[in-house]
N, C-alpha and C positions, 0 to 999 in steps of 0.2 A: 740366336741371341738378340737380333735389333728386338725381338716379339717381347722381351722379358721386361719385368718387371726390377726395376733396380733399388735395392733396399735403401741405398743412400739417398734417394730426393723420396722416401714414402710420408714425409710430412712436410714438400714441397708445398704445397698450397697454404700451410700454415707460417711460411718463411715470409721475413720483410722482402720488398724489393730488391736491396742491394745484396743480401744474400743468395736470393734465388739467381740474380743475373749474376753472382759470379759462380757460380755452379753452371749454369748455361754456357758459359765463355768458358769456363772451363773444361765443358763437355765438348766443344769445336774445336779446342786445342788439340785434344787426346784423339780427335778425327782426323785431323791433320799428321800427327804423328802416326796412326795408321797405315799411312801412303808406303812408309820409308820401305819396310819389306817388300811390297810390290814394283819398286824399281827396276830389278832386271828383268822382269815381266816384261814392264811396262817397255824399257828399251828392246825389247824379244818384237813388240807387237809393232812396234813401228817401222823395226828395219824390214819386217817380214810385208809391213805393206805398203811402201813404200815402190818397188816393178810395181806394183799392181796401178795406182794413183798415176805412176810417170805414164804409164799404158794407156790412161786415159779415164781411168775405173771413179767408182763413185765413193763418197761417204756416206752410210747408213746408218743410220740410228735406229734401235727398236727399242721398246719399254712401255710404260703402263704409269699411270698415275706420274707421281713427282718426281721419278727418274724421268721420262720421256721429255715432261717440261724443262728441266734442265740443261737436255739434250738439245731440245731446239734452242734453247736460249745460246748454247755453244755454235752450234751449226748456222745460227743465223748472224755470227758475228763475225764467219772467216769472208763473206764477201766482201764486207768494205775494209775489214785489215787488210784482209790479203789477196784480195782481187781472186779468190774463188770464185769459178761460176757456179751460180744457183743451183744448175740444170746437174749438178755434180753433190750436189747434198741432196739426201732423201730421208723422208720420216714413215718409220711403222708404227704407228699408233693406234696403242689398244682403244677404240671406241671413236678413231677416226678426229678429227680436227675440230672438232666439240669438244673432246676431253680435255684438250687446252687450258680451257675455261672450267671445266665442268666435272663434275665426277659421273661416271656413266656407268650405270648399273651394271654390274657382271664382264666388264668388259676384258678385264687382265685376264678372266679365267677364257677368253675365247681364241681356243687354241686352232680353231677352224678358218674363223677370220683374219689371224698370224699368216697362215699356210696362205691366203688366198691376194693378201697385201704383196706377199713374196713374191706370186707369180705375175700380179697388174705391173709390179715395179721392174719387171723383168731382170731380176736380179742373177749375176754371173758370174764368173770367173776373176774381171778385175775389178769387182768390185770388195768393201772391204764394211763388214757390218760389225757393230756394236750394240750387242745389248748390256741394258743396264737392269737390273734389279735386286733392292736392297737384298728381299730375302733369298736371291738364287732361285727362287722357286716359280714366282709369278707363269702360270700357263702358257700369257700369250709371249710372253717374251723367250721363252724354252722352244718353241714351237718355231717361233722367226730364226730363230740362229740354227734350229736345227734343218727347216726347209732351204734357208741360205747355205750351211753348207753342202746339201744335198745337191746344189743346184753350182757347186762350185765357189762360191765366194768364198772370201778372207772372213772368216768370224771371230770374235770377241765377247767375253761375257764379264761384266765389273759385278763384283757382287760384294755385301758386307756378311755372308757367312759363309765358309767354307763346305768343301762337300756337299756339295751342291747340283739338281740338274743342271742349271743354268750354266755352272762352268765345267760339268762332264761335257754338254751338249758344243763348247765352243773350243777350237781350235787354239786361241790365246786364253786362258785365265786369270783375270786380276782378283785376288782377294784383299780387299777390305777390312778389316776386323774392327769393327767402329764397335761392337757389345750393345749391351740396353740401351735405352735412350733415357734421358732426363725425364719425359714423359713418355711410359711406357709404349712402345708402336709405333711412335711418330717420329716414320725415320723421315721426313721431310728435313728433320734438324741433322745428328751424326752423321746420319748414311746417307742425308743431299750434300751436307759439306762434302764428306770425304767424292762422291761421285763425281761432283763439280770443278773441283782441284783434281783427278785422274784425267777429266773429259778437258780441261785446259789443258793439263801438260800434255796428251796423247796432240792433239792436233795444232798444239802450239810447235810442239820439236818436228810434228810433220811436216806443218810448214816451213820451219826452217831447213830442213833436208832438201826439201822442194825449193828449194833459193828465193821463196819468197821475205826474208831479211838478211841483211846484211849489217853487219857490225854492230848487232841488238837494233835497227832500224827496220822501219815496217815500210820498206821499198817499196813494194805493190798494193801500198794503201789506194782507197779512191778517196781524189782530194776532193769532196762534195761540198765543203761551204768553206767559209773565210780562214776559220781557224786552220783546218786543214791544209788548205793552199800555202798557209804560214809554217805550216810542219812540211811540207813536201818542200818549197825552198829551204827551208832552213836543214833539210836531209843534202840534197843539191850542193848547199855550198861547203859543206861540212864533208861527204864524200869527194868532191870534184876539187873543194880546195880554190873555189873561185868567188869573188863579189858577190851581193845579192841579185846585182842585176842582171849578173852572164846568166844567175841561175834561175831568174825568173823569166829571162827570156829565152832560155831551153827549155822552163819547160813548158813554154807557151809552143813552142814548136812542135813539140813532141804531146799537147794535149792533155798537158798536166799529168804525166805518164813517169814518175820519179826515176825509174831503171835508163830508160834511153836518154833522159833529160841528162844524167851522167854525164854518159858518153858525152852527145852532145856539145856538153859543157867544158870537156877533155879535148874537143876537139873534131871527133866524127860527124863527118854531113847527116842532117836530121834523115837524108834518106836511106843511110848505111847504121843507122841505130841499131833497130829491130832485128835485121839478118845479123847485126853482130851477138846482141843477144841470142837469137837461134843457133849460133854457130856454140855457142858457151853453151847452151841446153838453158837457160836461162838463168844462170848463174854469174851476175851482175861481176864477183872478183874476179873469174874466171876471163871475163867481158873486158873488162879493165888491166886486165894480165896480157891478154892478147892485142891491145892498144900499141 
């Protein structure tokens, strides 16, 4: 369906502006709505990878074209929310880190170079792959979640049609059903919305399971510039319930580190923070329950 052709915009290029844009907002709307049926899916795929993530396991991304871009644009924004490490997100992409930028000739259909990204990344057991592809079908993305789970990992497949390789070949299935697009094929519009809203909420709830927020606060941000630092005290004193300045000077102690700055802040010797945190499994209420 993203391939077809949709009778309602075929004398789109004939419409004024304000027509055609609200046909387009209209069409991300009904993307969005989408989502709703793949909710228990979606809560299926998280609790099921979440052992795997506490174990130590990785996040994978695999896709081709405008899915994979989307992917890194998610992937590369859990380190400074959430104090992800780098070394813990990985990318399979079809045509290698050119395609980023670029379109590279033949490369989705390169189901050999899928298989051979799987093995360089030594992909395993606790780790937990994603692939994305509007149409379900894409080669090299069928080929990554199939050599992943060969090899043991957590697999996923997001797709905007059903019945599908792509979500026969994966252990979790999210369907999609974004339909045609306003312009016929170009699912960079329906079928990126809808991928980009799955790929937030999947690693946004993970994170939260993983104790990196607390009370809708992004705890394990990293505070890298002024604004930040302004958001890290003002988390401080609003958990801890102290001045600005007890809370800026915990988390001067603590290296601008919001979770133990807490503590801290509560009272904990800056050098009994961090084992309190470990003792909680890094679950900052749990931290502050055992105070």
């Amino acid at each position: 369906m993203t391939e077809f052709s949709d009778p309602r915009y075929r004398d789109l290029d004939r419409w004024d502006s304000l027509t055609a844009l609200r046909a387009i907002w209209e069409s991300q709307m009904a993307a969005i709505a989408s989502i709703g049926p793949a909710l228990p899916a979606l809560a299926a795929l998280v609790e099921a990878a979440l052992p795997r993530l506490r174990a130590g396991g990785r996040l994978v991304y695999a896709g081709a074209g405008t899915s994979i871009r989307i992917a890194v644009q998610d992937g590369t924004e859990l380190g400074p929310t959430f104090n992800w490490p780098e070394t813990r997100t990985q990318y399979l992409i079809a045509g290698g880190e050119a395609a980023l930028k670029l379109g590279i000739e033949g490369a989705e259909d390169d189901a050999e170079d899928a298989r051979a990204q799987v093995a360089r990344a030594g992909i395993g057991a606790r780790d937990v792959v994603i692939g994305l592809a509007a149409s379900g079908r894409t080669p090299f993305t069928v080929a990554a979640i199939e050599a992943s789970r060969a090899a043991g990992a957590l697999t996923v497949g997001i797709a905007c049609n059903g019945s599908t390789p792509l979500l026969d070949a994966a252990e979790h299935a999210v369907v999609t059903d974004t339909g045609a697009e306003v312009v016929a094929g170009s699912t960079r519009m329906k079928a990126g919305t809808a991928q980009k809203v799955v790929l937030n909420m999947i690693s946004t709830q993970i994170m939260v399971r993983l104790g990196h927020v607390h009370d809708g606060l992004m705890v394990d941000m990293r505070p890298q510039n002024i604004k930040l630092r302004g958001r890290a005290q003002a988390m401080v004193q609003r958990i801890a319930d102290v001045p600005a300045q007890t809370a800026t000077t915990a988390l001067e102690q603590c290296g601008w580190r919001v979770k133990p700055a807490v503590l801290v802040a509560m009272g904990t010797p800056p050098d009994s923070a961090d084992a309190a945190l470990d003792r909680a499994g890094g679950i900052l209420r749990d931290a502050m329950a055992a105070l």
